[in-house]
ZAMARGU-4260 file (C-alpha; in steps of 0.2 Angstrom, whole numbers, plus 5000, padded with zeros to 4 digits):
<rodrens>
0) 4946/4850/4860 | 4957/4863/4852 | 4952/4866/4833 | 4959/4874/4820 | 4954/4884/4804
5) 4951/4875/4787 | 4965/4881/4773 | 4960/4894/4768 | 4951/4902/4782 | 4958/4916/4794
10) 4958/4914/4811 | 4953/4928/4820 | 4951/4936/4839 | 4939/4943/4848 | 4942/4962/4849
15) 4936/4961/4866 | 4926/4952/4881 | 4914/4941/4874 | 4917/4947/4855 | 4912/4966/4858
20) 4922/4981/4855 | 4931/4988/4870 | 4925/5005/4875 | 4933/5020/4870 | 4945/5026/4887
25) 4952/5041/4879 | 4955/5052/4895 | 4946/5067/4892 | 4945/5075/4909 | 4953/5074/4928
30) 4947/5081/4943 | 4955/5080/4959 | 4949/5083/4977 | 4963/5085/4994 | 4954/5081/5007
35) 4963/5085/5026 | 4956/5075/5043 | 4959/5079/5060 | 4965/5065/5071 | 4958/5060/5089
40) 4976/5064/5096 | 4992/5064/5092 | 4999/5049/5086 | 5018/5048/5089 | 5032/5033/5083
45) 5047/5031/5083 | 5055/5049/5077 | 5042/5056/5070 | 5021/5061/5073 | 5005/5064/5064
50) 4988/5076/5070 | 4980/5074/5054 | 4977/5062/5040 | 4977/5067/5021 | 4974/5060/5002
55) 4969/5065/4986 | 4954/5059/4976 | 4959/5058/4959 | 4943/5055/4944 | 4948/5052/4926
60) 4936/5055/4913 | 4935/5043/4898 | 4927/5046/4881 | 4914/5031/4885 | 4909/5038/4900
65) 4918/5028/4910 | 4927/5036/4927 | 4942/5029/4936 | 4941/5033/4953 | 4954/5032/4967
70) 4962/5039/4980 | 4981/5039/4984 | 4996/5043/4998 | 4992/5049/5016 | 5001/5066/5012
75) 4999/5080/5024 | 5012/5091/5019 | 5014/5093/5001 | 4993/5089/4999 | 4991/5103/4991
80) 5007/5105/4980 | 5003/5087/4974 | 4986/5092/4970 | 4994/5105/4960 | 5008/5093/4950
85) 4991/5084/4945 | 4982/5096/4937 | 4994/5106/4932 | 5009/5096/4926 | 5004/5078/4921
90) 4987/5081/4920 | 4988/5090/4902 | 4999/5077/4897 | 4986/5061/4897 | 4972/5072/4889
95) 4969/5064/4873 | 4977/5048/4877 | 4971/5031/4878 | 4970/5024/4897 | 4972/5007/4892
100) 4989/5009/4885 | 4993/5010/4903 | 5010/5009/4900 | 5013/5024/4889 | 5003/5034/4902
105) 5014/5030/4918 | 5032/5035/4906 | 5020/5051/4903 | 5020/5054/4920 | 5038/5053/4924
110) 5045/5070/4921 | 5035/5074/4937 | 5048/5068/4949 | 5063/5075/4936 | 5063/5090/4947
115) 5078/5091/4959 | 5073/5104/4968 | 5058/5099/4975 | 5054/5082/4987 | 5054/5068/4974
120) 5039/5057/4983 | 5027/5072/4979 | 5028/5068/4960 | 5028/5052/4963 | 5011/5051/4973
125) 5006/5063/4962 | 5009/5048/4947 | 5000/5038/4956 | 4985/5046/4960 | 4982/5044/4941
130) 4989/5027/4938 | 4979/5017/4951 | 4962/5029/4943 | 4967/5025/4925 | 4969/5005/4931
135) 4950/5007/4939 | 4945/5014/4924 | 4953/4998/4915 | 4944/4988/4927 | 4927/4994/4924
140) 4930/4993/4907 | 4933/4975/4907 | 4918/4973/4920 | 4935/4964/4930 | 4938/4967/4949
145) 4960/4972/4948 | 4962/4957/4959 | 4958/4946/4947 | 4964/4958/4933 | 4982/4956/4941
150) 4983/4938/4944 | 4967/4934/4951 | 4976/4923/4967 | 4962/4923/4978 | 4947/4931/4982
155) 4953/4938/5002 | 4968/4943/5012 | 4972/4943/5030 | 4971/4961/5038 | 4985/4966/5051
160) 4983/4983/5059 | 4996/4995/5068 | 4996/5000/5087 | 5008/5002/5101 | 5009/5020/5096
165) 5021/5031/5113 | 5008/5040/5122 | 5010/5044/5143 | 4991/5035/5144 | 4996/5020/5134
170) 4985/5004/5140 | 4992/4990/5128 | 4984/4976/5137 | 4969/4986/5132 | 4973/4989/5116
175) 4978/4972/5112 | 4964/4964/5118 | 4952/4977/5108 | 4962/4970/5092 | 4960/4951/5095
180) 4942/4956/5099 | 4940/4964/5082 | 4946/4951/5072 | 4962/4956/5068 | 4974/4942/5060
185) 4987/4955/5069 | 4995/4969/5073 | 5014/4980/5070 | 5020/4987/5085 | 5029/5001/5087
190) 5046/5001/5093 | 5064/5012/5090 | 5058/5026/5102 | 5066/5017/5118 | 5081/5007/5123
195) 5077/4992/5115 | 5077/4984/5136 | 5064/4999/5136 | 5054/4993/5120 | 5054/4975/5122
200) 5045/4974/5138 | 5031/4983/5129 | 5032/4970/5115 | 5029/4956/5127 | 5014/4963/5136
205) 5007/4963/5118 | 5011/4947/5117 | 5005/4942/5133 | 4989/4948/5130 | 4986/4943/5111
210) 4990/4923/5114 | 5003/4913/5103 | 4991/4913/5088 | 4992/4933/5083 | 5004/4940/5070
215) 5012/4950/5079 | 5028/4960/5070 | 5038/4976/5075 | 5041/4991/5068 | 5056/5003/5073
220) 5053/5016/5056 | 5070/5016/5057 | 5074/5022/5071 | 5090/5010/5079 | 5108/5009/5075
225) 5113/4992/5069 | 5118/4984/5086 | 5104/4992/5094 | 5091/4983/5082 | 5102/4967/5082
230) 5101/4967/5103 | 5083/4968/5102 | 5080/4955/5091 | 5090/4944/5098 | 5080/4948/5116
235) 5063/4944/5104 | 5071/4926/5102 | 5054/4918/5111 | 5044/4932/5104 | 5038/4922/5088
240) 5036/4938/5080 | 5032/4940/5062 | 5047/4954/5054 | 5055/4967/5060 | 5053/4983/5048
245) 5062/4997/5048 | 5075/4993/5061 | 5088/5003/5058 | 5093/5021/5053 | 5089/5027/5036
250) 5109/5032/5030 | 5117/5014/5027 | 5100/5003/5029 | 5101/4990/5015 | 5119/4985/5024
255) 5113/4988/5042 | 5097/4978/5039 | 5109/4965/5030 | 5118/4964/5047 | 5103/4964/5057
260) 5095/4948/5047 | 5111/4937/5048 | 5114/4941/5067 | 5096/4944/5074 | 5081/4931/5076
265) 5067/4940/5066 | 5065/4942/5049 | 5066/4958/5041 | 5055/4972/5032 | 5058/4986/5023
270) 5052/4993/5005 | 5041/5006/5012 | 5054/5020/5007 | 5061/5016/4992 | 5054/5027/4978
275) 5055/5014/4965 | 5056/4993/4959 | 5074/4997/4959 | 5077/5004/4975 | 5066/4986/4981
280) 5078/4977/4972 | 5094/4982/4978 | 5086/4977/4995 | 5082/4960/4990 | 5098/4958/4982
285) 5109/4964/4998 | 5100/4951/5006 | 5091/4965/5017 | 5075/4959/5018 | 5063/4943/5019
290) 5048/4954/5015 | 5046/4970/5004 | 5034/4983/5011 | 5032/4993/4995 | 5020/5007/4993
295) 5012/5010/4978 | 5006/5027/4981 | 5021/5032/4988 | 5033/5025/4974 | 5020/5027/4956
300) 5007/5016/4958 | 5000/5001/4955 | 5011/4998/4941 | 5027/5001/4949 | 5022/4988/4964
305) 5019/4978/4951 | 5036/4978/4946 | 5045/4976/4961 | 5032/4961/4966 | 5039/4951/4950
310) 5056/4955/4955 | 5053/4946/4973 | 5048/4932/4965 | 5066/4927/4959 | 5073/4932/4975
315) 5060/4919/4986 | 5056/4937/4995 | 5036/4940/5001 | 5028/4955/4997 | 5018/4966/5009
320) 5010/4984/5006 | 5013/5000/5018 | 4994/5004/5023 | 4983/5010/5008 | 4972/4996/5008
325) 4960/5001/4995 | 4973/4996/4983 | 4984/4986/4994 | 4970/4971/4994 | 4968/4970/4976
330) 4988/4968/4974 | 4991/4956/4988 | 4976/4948/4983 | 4983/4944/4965 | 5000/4936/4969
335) 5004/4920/4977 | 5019/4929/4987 | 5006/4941/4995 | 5005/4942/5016 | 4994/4954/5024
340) 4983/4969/5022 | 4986/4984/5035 | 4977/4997/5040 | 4974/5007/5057 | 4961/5007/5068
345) 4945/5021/5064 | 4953/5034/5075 | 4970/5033/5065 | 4964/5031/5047 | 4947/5039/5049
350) 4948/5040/5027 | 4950/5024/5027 | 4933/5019/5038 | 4923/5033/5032 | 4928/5036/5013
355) 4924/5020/5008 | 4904/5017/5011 | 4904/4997/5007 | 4921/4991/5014 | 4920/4973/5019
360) 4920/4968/5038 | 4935/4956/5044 | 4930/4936/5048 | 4942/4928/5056 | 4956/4940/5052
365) 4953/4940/5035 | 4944/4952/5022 | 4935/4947/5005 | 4936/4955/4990 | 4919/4959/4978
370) 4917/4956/4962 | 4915/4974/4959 | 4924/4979/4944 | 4939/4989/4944 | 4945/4992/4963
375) 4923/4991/4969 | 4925/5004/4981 | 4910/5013/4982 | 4914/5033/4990 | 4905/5042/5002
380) 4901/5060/4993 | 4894/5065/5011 | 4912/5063/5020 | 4922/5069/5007 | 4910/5088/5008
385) 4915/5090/5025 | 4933/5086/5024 | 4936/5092/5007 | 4949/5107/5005
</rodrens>
């Protein structure tokens, strides 16, 4: 029963959870560490390749006592020139200011990416190396894990992982079977670096092997012209497969993707390079894409995803993440239009599997989510010693 206050008495409101004050989350400090990873091999996709695997961990320093922690973006190049925007650019900035006016610190940030002579994803990696440490810090303070914090969904995600990489030893029937073995609810497969007569004969060995019941999705990383992604998909026809992201060549892609969608079989993915909510919806409004890919630690953070996620609702589009699954399972978990999880095998993302100490293992495709507060990862100070810069 709802009751109301007498005349003459005021009705008040807690100042915070269960009546006491919230702590004090003036940021008083940031420290950042680059860490740089060597990879197994040479992982190599459509037009382009990786040898090593990269972040930044990011503290920020409240006047309670209270840290944010987090890590953000895969950065190889431009690790250490983001490092620098940090500490020497925004950093200053949020000194003084209050973390949980999370708003006024993300505009704060913005004059980070203002710089036209200099790659805008580094400022923006750089933004959000503090934004998703300022929402941990929000987290803790509210002794809330930021899945519920966000929307509070549910309390697990299904996990896809990425494979099919172009290597002269390749064994995908190997690789597959690994992945079903593992638990995986699926995977992405490379694609874009062949003919697509070339590429989908890979794609039905994987799905040979993986059986009707595994997500399976592609992903060219835009490496097709328009009628080469449209043959392709209309060759998956019988494939059953999940989306198709990135088919097409970065110069016109919201119109070739547009194009691709309407005349292929597959639904379509992309997000993943846009640098803002904007950029995400202008693809949902060309009607480019049925899921939105969106990387918070490539585009600002968590509170630009947040953004774009809103947007898709009106659009009936589904949202994804582009790996970063640290923070990618507390978003996805928080929103009823939320798919999959992703993240690479041990050898691909060793930060990933060796970072964080308490990740959760995957049942039946799916990983839970703790009632940790903030985003509950616990770091490993061990592996971040040896591969620290």
């Amino acid at each position: 029963m709802v009751t109301f206050p007498e005349k003459g008495e005021r009705l008040t409101m807690n100042s915070g959870v269960g009546g006491a004050s919230l702590p004090d989350l003036t940021i008083v400090g940031i420290e950042t560490i680059p860490i740089r990873v060597p990879l197994d091999r040479v992982y190599k996709g459509s037009h382009y390749q990786m040898t090593h695997r990269s972040t930044i961990i990011t503290k920020i320093r409240t006047a309670s006592g209270i840290t944010g922690v987090a890590y953000a973006g895969d950065e190889d190049a431009g690790l250490l020139e983001i490092n620098d925007i940090i500490n020497h650019e925004i950093g200053p900035l949020l000194i003084g200011q209050d973390a949980f006016a999370v708003e006024k610190c993300w505009e704060l940030t913005r004059p980070a990416t203002w710089n036209i002579l200099r790659d805008r994803r580094l400022g923006l990696v750089a933004t959000a190396s503090l934004d998703v440490a300022i929402w941990d810090a929000i987290g803790k303070a509210l002794n809330t894990p930021l899945w519920k914090l966000w929307g509070g969904y549910r309390d697990e995600v299904p996990v896809i992982t990425i494979g099919g990489y172009y290597a002269a030893d390749a064994n995908i029937e190997a690789e597959v079977s690994g992945l079903v073995e593992a638990q995986f609810a699926g995977m992405k497969f490379k694609v874009g670096g062949l003919s697509p007569k070339e590429d989908i004969e890979r794609v039905r060995i994987a799905r040979k092997v993986a059986g009707p019941d595994f997500g399976l999705a592609v992903d060219a990383n835009q490496g097709w012209t328009p009628q080469e992604a449209i043959s392709f998909s209309q060759l998956a026809d019988d494939l059953n497969l999940m989306w198709f992201e990135e088919p097409c060549q970065w110069q016109n892609d919201r119109r070739a993707m547009r194009e691709v969608r309407s005349r292929g079989t597959i639904p379509i993915c992309a997000g993943q390079s846009e640098f803002s909510a904007a950029g995400c919806r202008d693809l949902m409004d060309t009607g480019s894409i049925d899921y939105c890919n969106f990387d918070s630690s490539w585009s600002g953070g968590p509170t630009e995803w947040r953004r774009a996620a809103a947007m898709a609702t009106v659009y009936d589009v589904k949202m994804a993440h582009h790996e970063e699954a640290h923070v990618a399972a507390h978003l996805l978990a928080s929103i009823p239009h939320g798919t999959f999880v992703e993240f690479f095998h041990a050898q691909r993302d060793p930060i990933w599997h060796n970072l964080i100490a308490n990740a959760p293992p995957l049942i039946d495709g799916k990983m839970k989510l703790s009632d940790r507060p903030g985003l509950g990862w616990e770091l490993d100070e061990d592996y971040i010693k040896k591969y620290r810069i």
